[in-house]
N, C-alpha and C positions, 0 to 999 in steps of 0.2 A: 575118694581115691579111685582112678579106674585100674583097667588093668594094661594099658600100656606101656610097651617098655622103656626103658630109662634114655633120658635124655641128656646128651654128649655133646650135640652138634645142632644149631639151629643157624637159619638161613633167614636172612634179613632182605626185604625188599623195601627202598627207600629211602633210601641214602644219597645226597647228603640230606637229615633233616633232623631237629631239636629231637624230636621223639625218638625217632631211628638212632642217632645218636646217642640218647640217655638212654636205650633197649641195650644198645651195643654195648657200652660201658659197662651195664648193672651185671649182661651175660658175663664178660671178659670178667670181672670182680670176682666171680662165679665158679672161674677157673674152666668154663663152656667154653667151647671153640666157636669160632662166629665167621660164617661167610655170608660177605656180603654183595647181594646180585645188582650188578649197575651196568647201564651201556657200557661203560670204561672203565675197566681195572686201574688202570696210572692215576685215575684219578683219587685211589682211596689210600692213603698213608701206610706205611709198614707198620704195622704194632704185632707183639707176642704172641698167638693165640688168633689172629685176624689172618683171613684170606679174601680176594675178592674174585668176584666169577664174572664174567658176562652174559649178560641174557637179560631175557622180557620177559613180564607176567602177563603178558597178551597173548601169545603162544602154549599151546598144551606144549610140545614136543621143547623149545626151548625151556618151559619150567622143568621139565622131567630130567633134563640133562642138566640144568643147573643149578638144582637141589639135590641131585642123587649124592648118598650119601651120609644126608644129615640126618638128627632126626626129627626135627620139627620146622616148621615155617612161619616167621611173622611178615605180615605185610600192613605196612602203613600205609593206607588206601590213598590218605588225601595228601602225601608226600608233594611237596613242589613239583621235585626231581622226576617223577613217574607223570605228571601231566596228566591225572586223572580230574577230570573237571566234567561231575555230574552223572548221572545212573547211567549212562550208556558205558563210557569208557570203566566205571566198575564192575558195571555188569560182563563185560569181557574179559576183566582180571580175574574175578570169583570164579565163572568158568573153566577159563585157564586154568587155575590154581584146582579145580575141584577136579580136572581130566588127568593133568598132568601129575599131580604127585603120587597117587596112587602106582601110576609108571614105574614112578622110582622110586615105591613101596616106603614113602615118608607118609607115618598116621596124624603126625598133630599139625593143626594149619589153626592161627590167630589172624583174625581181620579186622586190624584197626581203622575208627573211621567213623564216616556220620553214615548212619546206619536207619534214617527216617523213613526209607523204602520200606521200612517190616508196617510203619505205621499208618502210614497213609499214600498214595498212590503220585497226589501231585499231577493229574496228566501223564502219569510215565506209563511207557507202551506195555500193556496188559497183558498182553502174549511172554514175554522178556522175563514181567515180574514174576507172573506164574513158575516160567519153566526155571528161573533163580530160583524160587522159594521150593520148586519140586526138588532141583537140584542137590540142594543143600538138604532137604530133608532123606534124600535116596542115599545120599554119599555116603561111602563107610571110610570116610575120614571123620577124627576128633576134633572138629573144627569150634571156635569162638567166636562171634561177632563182639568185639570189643569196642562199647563208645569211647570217640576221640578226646584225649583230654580237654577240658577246658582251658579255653586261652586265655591267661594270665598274665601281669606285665610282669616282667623282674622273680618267676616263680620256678628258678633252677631246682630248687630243694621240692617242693612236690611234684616237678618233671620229673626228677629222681625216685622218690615213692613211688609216683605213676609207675615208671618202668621196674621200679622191684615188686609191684605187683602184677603185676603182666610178666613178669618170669617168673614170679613164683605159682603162677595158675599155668601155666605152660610146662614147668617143670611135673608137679601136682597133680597136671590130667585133672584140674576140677571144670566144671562150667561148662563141661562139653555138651555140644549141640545146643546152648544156649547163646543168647545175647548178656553181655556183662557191661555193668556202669562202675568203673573204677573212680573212686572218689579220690582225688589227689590230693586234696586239701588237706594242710594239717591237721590231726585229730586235736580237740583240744585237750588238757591235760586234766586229768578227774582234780578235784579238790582231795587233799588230805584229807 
């Protein structure tokens, strides 16, 4: 357990998408208030407990304004909706997301996602990688690198698990400054 304080309010970036959607839900369950950041508010339904904001996670200055308030941040990196396709355009979200929250004094940030860049390079520009991996090490955010679920046909029920396990390390304050593999699969059931 760390010592961060309690968490009310998180801010979802990635919407509309299966994951983002079963985060949203497991919060809401939760009785957590949830805003969610999308180019277009009209586009996200009225529900109890849900708001939606607009803004980008490519902007320090627009994250800061459209997270202040909450107290935590999930972003699902490889969202359709966010047109993140490949280390450059995430590499400008994590930025963002590591400039701006701090602004608006939110400590927990989760970044869902493929997250291969810790392990090997690929060609990807060396300069970039570095100053991410400096980045994320200097921040005095409670930040997560959370691997993306596995994609599964027909696996509503451990999309579900997925996302109450990604709330409940979010809530928890565990895993911080770490990379996390959230196994979604069903456990199997011990024998009598």
């Amino acid at each position: 357990m760390s010592n961060l304080g309690p968490i009310e309010k998180i801010a979802l970036y990635g919407a509309p998408d299966r994951v983002n959607d079963a985060l949203q839900d497991v919060a809401l369950e939760r009785g957590l208030q949830v805003v969610v950041i999308v180019d277009d508010p009209t586009d996200i339904a009225a529900r109890p407990g849900l708001a939606a904001k607009s803004g980008t996670p490519f902007d320090a200055d627009s994250v800061a304004r459209s997270v202040a308030g909450t107290d935590a941040v999930i972003m699902v990196l490889n969202s359709r909706s966010l047109h993140i396709g490949g280390f450059e355009r995430t590499y400008d979200a994590i930025i963002a997301l590591l400039e701006g929250l701090p602004t608006a004094r939110v400590e927990r940030l989760m970044l869902i996602g493929e997250h291969g860049w810790l392990d090997r390079d690929d060609g990807l520009p060396t300069e970039k990688l570095e100053h991410l991996q400096h980045s994320l090490h200097k921040s005095p955010l409670a930040w997560t690198l959370v691997d993306a679920p596995v994609k599964e046909p027909n696996a509503f029920m451990t999309l579900q698990q997925y996302a109450c396990s990604v709330i409940d390390q979010c809530l928890q304050g565990t895993s911080v400054k770490q990379r996390l593999h959230v196994d979604s699969r069903p456990q199997a059931e011990e024998a009598p």
